[in-house]
C-alpha positions in Angstrom: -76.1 163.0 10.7 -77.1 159.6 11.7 -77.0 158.1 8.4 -73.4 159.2 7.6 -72.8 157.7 11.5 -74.8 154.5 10.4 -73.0 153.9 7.2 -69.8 154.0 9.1 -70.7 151.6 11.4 -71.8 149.0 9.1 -68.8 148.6 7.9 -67.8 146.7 10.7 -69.2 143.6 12.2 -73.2 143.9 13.0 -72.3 142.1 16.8 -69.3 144.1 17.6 -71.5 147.3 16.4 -74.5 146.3 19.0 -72.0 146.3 22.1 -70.2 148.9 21.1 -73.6 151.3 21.0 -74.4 149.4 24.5 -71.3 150.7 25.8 -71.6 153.8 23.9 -75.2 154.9 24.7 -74.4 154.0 28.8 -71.0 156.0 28.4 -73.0 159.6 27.0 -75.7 159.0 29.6 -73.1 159.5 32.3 -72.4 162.9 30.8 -73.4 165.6 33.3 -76.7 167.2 31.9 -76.8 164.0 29.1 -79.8 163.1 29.8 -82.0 166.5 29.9 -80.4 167.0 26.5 -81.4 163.7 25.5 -85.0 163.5 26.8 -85.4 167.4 25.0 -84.3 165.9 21.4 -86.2 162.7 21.7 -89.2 162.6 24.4 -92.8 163.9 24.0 -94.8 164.2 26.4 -98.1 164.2 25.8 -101.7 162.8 27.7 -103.0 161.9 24.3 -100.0 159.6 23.4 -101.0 157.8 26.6 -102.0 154.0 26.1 -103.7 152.1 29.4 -103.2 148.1 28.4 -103.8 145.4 30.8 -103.3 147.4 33.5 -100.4 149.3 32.6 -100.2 153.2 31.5 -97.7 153.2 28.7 -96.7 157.1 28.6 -96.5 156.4 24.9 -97.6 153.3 22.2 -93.8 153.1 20.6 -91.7 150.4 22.6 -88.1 148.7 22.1 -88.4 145.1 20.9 -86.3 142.1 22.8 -83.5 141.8 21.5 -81.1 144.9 21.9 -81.1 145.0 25.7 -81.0 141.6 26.2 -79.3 141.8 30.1 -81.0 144.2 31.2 -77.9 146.9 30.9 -79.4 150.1 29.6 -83.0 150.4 29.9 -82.9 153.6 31.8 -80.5 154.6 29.0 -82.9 153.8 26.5 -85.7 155.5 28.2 -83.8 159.1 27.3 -84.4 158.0 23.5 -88.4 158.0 24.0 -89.6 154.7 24.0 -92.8 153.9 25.7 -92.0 150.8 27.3 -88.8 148.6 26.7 -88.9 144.7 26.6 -85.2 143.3 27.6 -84.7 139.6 27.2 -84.7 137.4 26.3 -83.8 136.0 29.8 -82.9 132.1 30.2 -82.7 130.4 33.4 -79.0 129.4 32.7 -76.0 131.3 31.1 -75.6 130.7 27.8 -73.5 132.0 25.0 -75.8 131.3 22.0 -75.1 130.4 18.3 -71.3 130.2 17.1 -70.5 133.7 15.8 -70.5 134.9 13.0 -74.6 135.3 14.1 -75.7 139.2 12.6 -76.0 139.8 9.0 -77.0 143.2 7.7 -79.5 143.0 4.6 -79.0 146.8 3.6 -80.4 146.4 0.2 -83.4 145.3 1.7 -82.9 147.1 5.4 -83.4 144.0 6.9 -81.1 141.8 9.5 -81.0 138.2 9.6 -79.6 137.2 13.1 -79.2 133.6 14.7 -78.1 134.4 18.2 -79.9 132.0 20.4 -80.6 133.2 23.0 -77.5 134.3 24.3 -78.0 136.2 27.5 -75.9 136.3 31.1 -78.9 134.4 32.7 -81.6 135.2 35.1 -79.6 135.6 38.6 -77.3 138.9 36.1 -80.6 139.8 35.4 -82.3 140.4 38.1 -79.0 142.3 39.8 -79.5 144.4 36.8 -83.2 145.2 37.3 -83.0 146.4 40.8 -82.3 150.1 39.4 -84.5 152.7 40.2 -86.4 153.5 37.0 -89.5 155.8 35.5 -90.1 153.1 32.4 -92.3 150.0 32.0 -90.6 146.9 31.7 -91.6 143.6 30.2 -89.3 140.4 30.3 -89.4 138.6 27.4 -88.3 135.0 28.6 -87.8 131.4 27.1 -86.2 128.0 27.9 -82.6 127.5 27.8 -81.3 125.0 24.3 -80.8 122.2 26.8 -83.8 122.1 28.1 -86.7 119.4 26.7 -89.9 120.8 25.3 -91.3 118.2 28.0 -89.8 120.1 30.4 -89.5 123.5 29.2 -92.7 125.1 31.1 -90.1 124.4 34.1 -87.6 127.1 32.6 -90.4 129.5 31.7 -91.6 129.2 35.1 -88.4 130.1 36.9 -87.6 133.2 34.5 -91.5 134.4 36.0 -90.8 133.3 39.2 -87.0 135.3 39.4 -88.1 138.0 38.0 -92.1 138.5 38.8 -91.0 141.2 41.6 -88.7 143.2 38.8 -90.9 143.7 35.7 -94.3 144.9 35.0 -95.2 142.1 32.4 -94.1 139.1 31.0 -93.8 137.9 26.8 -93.4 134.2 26.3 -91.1 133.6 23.6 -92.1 130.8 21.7 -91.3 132.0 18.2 -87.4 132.2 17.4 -86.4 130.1 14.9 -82.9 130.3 16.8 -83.5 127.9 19.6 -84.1 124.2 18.4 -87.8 122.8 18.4 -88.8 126.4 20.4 -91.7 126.6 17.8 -93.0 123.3 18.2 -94.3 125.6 21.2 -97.0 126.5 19.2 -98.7 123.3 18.8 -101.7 123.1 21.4 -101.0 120.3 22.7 -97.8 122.3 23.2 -98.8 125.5 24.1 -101.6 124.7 26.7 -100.3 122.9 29.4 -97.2 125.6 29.4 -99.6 128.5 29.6 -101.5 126.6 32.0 -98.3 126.2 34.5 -97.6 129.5 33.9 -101.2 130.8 34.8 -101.6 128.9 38.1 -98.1 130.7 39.9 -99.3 134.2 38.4 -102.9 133.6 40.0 -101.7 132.8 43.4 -99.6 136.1 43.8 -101.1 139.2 45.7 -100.5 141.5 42.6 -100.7 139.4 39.2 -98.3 140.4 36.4 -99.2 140.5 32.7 -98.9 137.5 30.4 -98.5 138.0 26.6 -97.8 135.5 24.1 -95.1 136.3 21.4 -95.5 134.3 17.8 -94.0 133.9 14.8 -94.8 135.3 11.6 -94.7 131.9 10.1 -97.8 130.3 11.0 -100.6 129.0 8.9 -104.2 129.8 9.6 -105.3 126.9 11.4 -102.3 127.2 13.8 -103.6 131.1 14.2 -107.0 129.7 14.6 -105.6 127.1 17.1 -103.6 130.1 19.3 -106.4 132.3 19.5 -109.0 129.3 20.9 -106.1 128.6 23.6 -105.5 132.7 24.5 -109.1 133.2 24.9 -109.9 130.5 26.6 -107.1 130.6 29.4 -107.2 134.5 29.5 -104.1 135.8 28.3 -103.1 139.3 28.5 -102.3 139.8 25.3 -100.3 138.8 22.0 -97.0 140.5 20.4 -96.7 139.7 16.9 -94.8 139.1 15.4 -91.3 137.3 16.2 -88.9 137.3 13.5 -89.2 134.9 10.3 -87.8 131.9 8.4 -89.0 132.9 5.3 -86.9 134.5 2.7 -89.3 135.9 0.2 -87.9 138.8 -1.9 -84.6 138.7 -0.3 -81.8 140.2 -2.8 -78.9 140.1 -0.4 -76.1 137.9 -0.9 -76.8 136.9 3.0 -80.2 135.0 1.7 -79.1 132.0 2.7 -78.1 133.0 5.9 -79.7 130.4 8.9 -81.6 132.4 11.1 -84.7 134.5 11.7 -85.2 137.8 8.8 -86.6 141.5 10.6 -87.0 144.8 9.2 -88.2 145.9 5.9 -89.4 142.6 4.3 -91.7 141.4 7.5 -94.0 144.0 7.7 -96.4 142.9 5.2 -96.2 139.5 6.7 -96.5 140.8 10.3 -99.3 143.0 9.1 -101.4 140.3 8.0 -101.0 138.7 10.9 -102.2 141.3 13.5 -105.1 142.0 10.8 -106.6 138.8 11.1 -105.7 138.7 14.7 -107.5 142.0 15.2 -110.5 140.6 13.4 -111.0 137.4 15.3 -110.4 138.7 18.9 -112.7 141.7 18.6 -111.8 144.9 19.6 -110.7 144.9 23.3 -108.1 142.2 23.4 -104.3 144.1 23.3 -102.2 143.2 20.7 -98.6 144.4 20.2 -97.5 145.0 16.8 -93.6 144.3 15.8 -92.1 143.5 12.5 -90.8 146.1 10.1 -91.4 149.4 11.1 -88.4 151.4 9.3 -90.7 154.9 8.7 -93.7 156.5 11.4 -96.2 155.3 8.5 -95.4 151.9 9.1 -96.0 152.2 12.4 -99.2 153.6 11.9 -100.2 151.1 9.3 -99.8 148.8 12.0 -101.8 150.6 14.4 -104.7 151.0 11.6 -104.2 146.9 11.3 -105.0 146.8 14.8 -102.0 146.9 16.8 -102.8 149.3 20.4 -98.7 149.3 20.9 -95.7 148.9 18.2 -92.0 147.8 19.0 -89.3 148.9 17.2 -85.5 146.8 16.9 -84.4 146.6 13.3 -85.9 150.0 12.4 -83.7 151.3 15.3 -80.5 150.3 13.8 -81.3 151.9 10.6 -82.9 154.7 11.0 -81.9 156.0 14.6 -83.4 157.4 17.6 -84.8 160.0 15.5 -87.6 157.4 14.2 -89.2 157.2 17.8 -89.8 160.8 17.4 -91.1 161.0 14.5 -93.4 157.8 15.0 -95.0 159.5 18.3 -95.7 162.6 16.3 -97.5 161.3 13.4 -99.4 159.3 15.6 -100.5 162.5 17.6 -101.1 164.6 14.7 -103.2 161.6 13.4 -105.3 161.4 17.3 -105.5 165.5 17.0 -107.1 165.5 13.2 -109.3 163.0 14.8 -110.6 165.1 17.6 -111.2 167.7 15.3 -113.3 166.1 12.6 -115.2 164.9 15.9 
């Protein structure tokens, strides 16, 4: 039923589509009774599904990528669908509208997107209005610098997204890796990427309760820059790692959007992605939490990832394609696979 939905939809424009399901999704969870229905199709509970990460219990391992609920506007929504956790962002200081539309391009022959929205997002002050809902969900805030800001001065931004929002969220991801904000991925350079962490570090350790910090990356980095990242995470003691961010590569595109400007998810970056969180896994041993994204469009993929050494996925691009069905089906292949495990125990 979805795919024949799906098909129909993508024949009109990929942006128009995404606020239209906003709108959509919030309008059928206003439906008396809409959300038992929803939460009986979709959720499973389950203790073994249960992940406890840097001191959060995620009720489940499969979250929603940043991206779709950028403002903050249907999280709770969302939740009825089954996600685990939901990351909204990403948040700016400032207003901003983003990258001159047309900024979505379907890939269907490869199920992949290729988007160039720029952060667009109603700004931290929306935000926060937005977040003061009662909710049963964990939250993370994936947050960055507005276009206008210097890289000199672009720990300042950071810093007052965390500050805004610290009382609102129960972790924070540092975006540094979206090819869609100019010289955002110069980030990653150390000399870079320290002293922002560092600023970042000294407000969360002076708080009563200290939130989360987790580090977001591209796909696109060479070894040495890995190599570099990982010296810096472990030696400031950073939560965690997502990876990956979307990509600039176009390797084994067949779309006529190829050329498309902007950052490629779904099908074609999960090989990249799981490379990435492979040789992550490898050098931070087996303890540090890394979130895997990038290309999950079936539950196997999800589990590859997992097997890679991911302790959480995040879904955006698989979303689109293949429904709210997927979360489903993702949670129970990964509890079948915990159950044959016990038994062979």
């Amino acid at each position: 039923m979805y795919i024949v939905l799906r098909n129909f939809l993508f024949l009109f424009d990929a942006e128009l589509i995404h606020e239209f399901s906003v709108k959509a999704i919030k309008f059928i969870c206003k439906i008396p009774y809409s959300r038992m229905v929803l939460r009986n199709l979709f959720v499973i509970n389950n203790n073994i599904l249960e992940r406890n990460l840097f001191g959060l219990k995620f009720k489940n391992p499969v979250g929603l990528a940043a991206g779709f609920d950028k403002n903050a506007d249907c999280y709770n929504e969302f939740s009825n669908f089954g996600f685990g956790f939901i990351e909204i962002g990403t948040v700016t200081p400032l207003p901003q509208a983003g990258n001159p539309k047309k900024r979505i391009f379907r890939l269907t022959k490869d199920k992949s997107i290729i988007n160039r929205l720029g952060f667009n997002n109603k700004g931290l002050d929306e935000i926060v209005k937005n977040l003061k809902k009662e909710r049963d969900i964990i939250i993370g805030a994936n947050i960055g610098k507005n276009v206008f800001t210097s890289n000199k001065d672009g720990y300042k931004d950071y810093l007052k997204c965390i500050q805004g929002l610290y009382d609102f969220v129960d972790y924070f991801a540092i975006n540094i890796s979206s090819p869609n904000t100019k010289n955002l991925r110069e980030f990653h350079n150390k000399e870079l990427l320290k002293p922002l962490l560092e600023n970042l570090i000294i407000f969360n350790n002076k708080q009563s309760t200290r939130k989360p910090i987790l580090l977001k990356i591209s796909p696109d980095l060479k070894k040495n820059q890995l190599d570099d990242i990982i010296s810096i995470i472990l030696e400031l003691k950073i939560d965690g790692i997502i990876a990956t961010n979307t990509s600039i590569s176009r390797d084994g595109v067949k779309s006529i959007h190829k050329n498309e400007i902007g950052g490629l998810s779904g099908k074609l970056l999960n090989k990249k992605s799981n490379e990435i969180i492979f040789y992550l896994r490898k050098k931070l041993g087996d303890n540090y939490p890394i979130i895997g994204v990038g290309g999950i469009m079936k539950p196997e993929d999800a589990l590859e990832k997992i097997k890679c050494g991911a302790d959480l996925v995040q879904l955006y691009t698989g979303f689109i394609y293949e429904g709210p069905t997927l979360i489903k089906r993702i949670n129970n292949l990964i509890l079948d696979e915990e159950l044959n495990k016990n038994y062979e125990k």
